[in-house]
C-alpha positions in Angstrom: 1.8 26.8 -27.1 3.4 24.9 -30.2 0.7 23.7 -32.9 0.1 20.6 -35.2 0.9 23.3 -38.0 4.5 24.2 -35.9 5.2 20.3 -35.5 4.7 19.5 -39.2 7.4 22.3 -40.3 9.8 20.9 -37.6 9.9 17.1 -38.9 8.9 18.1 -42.3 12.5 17.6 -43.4 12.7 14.1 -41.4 9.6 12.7 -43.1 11.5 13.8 -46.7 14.2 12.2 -45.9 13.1 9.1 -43.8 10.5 6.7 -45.5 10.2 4.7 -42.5 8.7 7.8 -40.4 5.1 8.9 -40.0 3.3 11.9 -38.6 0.1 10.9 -36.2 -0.6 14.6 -34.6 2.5 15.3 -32.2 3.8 11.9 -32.6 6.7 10.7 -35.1 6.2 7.5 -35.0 8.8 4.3 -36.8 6.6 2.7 -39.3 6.5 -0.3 -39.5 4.7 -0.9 -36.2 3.9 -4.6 -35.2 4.5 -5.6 -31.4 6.9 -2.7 -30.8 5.6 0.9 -30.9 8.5 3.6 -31.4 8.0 7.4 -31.6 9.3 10.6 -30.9 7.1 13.4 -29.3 7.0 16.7 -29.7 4.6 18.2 -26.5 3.5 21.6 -25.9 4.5 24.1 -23.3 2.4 26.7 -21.0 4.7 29.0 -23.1 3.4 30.0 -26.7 6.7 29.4 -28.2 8.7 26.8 -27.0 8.4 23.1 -26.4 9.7 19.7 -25.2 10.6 16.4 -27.4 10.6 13.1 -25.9 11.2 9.4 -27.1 9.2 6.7 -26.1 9.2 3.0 -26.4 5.9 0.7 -25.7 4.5 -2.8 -26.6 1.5 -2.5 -28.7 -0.2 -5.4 -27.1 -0.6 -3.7 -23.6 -3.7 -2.0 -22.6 -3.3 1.6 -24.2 -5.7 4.6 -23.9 -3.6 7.2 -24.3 0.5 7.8 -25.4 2.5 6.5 -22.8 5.7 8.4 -22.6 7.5 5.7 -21.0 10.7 3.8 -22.2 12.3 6.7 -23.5 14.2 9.5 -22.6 13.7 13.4 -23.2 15.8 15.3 -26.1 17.5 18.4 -24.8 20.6 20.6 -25.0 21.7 21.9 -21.3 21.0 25.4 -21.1 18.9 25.9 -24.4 15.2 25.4 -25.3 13.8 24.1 -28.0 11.8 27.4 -29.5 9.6 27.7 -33.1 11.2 31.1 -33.4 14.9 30.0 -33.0 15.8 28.2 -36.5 19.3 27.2 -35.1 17.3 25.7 -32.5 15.0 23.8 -34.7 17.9 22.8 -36.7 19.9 21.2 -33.6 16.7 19.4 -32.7 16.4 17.8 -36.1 19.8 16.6 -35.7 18.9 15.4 -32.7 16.2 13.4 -33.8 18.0 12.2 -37.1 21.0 11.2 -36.0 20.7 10.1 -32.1 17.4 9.3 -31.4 15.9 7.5 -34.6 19.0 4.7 -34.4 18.4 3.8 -30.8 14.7 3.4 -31.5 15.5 1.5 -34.8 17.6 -0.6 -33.1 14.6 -1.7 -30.7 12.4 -4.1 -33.1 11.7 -7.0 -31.2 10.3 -8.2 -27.6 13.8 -9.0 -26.6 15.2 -5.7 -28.0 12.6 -3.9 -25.8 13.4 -5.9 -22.2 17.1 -5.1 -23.2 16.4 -1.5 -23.3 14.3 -1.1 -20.7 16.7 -3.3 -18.4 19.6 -1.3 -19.6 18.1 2.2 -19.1 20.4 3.7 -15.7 17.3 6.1 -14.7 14.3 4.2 -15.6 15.0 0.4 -15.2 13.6 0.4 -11.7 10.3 1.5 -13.1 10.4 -1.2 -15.6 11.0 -3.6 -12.9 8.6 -2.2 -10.6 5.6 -2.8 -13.0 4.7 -6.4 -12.4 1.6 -6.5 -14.9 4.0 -5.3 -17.8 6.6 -8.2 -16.9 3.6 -10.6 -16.3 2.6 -10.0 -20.1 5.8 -10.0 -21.9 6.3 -13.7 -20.3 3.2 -14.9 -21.7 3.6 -13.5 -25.1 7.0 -14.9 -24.9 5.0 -18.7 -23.6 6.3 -18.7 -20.2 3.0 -19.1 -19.1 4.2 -20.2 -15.4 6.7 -17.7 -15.0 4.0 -14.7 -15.7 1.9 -16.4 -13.4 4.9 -16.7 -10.5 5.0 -13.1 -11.1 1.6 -12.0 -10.5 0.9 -14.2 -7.5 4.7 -12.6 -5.6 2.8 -9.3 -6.4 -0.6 -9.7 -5.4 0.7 -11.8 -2.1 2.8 -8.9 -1.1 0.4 -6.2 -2.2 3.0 -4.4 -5.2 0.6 -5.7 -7.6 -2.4 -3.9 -6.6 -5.2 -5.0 -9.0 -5.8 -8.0 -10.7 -5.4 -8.6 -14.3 -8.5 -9.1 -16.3 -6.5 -12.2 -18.1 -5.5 -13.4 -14.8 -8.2 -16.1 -14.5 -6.9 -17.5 -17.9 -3.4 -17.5 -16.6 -4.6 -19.8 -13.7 -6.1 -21.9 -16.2 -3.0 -21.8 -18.7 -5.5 -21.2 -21.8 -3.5 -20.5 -24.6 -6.0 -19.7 -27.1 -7.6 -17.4 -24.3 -4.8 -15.6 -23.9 -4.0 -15.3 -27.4 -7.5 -14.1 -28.0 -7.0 -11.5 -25.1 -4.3 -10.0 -26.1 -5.1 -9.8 -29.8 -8.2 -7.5 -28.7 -6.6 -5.9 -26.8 -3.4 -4.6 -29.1 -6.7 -3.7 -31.5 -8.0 -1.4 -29.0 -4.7 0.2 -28.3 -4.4 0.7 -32.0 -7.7 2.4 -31.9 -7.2 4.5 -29.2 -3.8 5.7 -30.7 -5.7 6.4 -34.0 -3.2 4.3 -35.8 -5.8 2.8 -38.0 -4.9 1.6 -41.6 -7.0 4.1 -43.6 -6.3 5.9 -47.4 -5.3 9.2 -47.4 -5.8 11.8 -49.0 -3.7 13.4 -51.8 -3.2 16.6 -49.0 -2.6 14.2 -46.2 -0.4 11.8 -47.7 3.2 13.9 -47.6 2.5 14.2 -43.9 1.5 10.9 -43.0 3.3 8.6 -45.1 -0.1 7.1 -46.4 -0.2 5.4 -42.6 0.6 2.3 -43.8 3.0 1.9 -41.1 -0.4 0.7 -39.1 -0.9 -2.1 -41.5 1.1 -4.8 -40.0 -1.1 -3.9 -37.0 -3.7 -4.5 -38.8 -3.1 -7.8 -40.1 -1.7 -9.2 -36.6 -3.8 -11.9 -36.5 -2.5 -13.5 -39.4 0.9 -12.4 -38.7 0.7 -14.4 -35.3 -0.4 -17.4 -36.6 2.6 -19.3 -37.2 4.0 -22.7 -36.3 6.4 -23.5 -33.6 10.0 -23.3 -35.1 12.7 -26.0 -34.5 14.0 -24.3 -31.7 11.7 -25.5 -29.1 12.9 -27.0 -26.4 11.5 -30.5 -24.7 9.9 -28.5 -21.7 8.1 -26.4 -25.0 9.3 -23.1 -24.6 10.5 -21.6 -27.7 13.9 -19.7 -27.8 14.8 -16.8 -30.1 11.0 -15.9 -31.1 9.5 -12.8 -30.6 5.5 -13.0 -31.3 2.2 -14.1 -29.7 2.7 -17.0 -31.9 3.8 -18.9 -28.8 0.9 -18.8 -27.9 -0.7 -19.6 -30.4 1.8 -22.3 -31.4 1.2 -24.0 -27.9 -2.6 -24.0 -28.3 -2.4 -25.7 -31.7 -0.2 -28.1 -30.7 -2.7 -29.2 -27.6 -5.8 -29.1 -30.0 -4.2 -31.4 -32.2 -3.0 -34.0 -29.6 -6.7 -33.7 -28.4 -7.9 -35.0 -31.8 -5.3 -37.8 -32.2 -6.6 -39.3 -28.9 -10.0 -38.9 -30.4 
């Protein structure tokens, strides 16, 4: 099977080259990484020598304990395998990477960006569309609090959503600030179960990994977040063009502080 050691000469080149890239064990991840997570993987084989490369495409806020492979496709060549002791075929994959797959997960930066791919994607949508927790969450983050809820209670009714959602009773009770809280925890504990803690390198590890500071925006999410509703909200409160969990936290502020008028 491929090792660490065989996947750090493979992207070495791509890491040189690309400042925006960054090298978590088989992953190449986009840096930077706020509510968007964007990498490339390069997975070992039963066989010793060869190996398979896959893109992928996740929300940092959902519940992660592992690398999900999902919203992205897998890099091949009909009729070739990718193989550590076939340069050409390292080469070709490096193109690959370089030139196809890094500009079509570039291009996927926002919330919107990633419902737009996953929508578009011919093979896959119907998975997308099929998981009603994911859908659930990206309308609350985006502060259609009653839509996610519409959502969850069509599932659970007709039995396609088979569990219930630990946030679900905050839902019900349209807490904001709950929510908000929720979710914030829980993109921290996906960002510790990825290992894509902020940390200081060392000298040795620093050409490899870019000095991970790709995971500081991660990091510093809750003051990210924290941001006022823009103009563009709309009488009903929903916010158009916006891509955070600051709805969330926008709508939360807003009712604490008509709270304390009245007061």
């Amino acid at each position: 099977m491929t090792t660490i050691s065989d996947v750090k000469k493979l992207v070495a080149p791509l890491l040189e080259r690309h400042h925006d890239l960054a090298l978590v064990n088989r992953k190449l991840i986009i840096k930077s990484v706020r509510h968007v997570l964007r990498f490339v993987c390069i997975d070992r084989r039963s066989d010793p020598f060869t190996f398979a490369a896959d893109t992928a495409v996740n929300l940092s806020f959902l519940n992660f304990g592992g690398w999900s492979l999902s919203g992205g496709r897998m890099l091949y060549i009909p009729g070739r395998l990718w193989d550590t002791r076939d340069p050409e075929s390292l080469q070709l994959l490096r193109d690959m990477i370089e030139f196809e797959a890094l500009p079509e997960l570039r291009a996927i930066n926002t919330i919107d960006d990633f419902v737009a791919h996953r929508s578009n994607d011919p093979e896959n949508s119907r998975y997308f569309f099929a998981n009603l927790n994911c859908l659930a969450v990206i309308a609350i983050v985006k502060g259609d609090l009653d839509k996610a809820a519409s959502i969850l209670e069509a599932g659970l009714a007709s039995g396609k959503q088979d569990c219930v959602p630990k946030y679900y009773p905050l839902l019900l009770a349209r807490d904001q600030q709950g929510l908000l809280d929720f979710f914030r925890r829980q993109q921290l504990n996906s960002i510790a179960a990825l290992k894509l803690e902020s940390r200081r390198p060392s000298r040795s590890s620093c050409r490899g990994n870019r000095a991970l500071g790709f995971t500081q925006g991660l990091r510093k999410i809750c003051d990210q977040i924290v941001r006022m509703l823009d103009a563009n909200r709309q009488a009903d409160g929903r916010i158009e063009n916006a891509d955070t969990l600051a709805h969330i936290e926008g709508h939360a502020r807003m009712r604490h502080r008509r709270r304390v008028a009245r007061k």
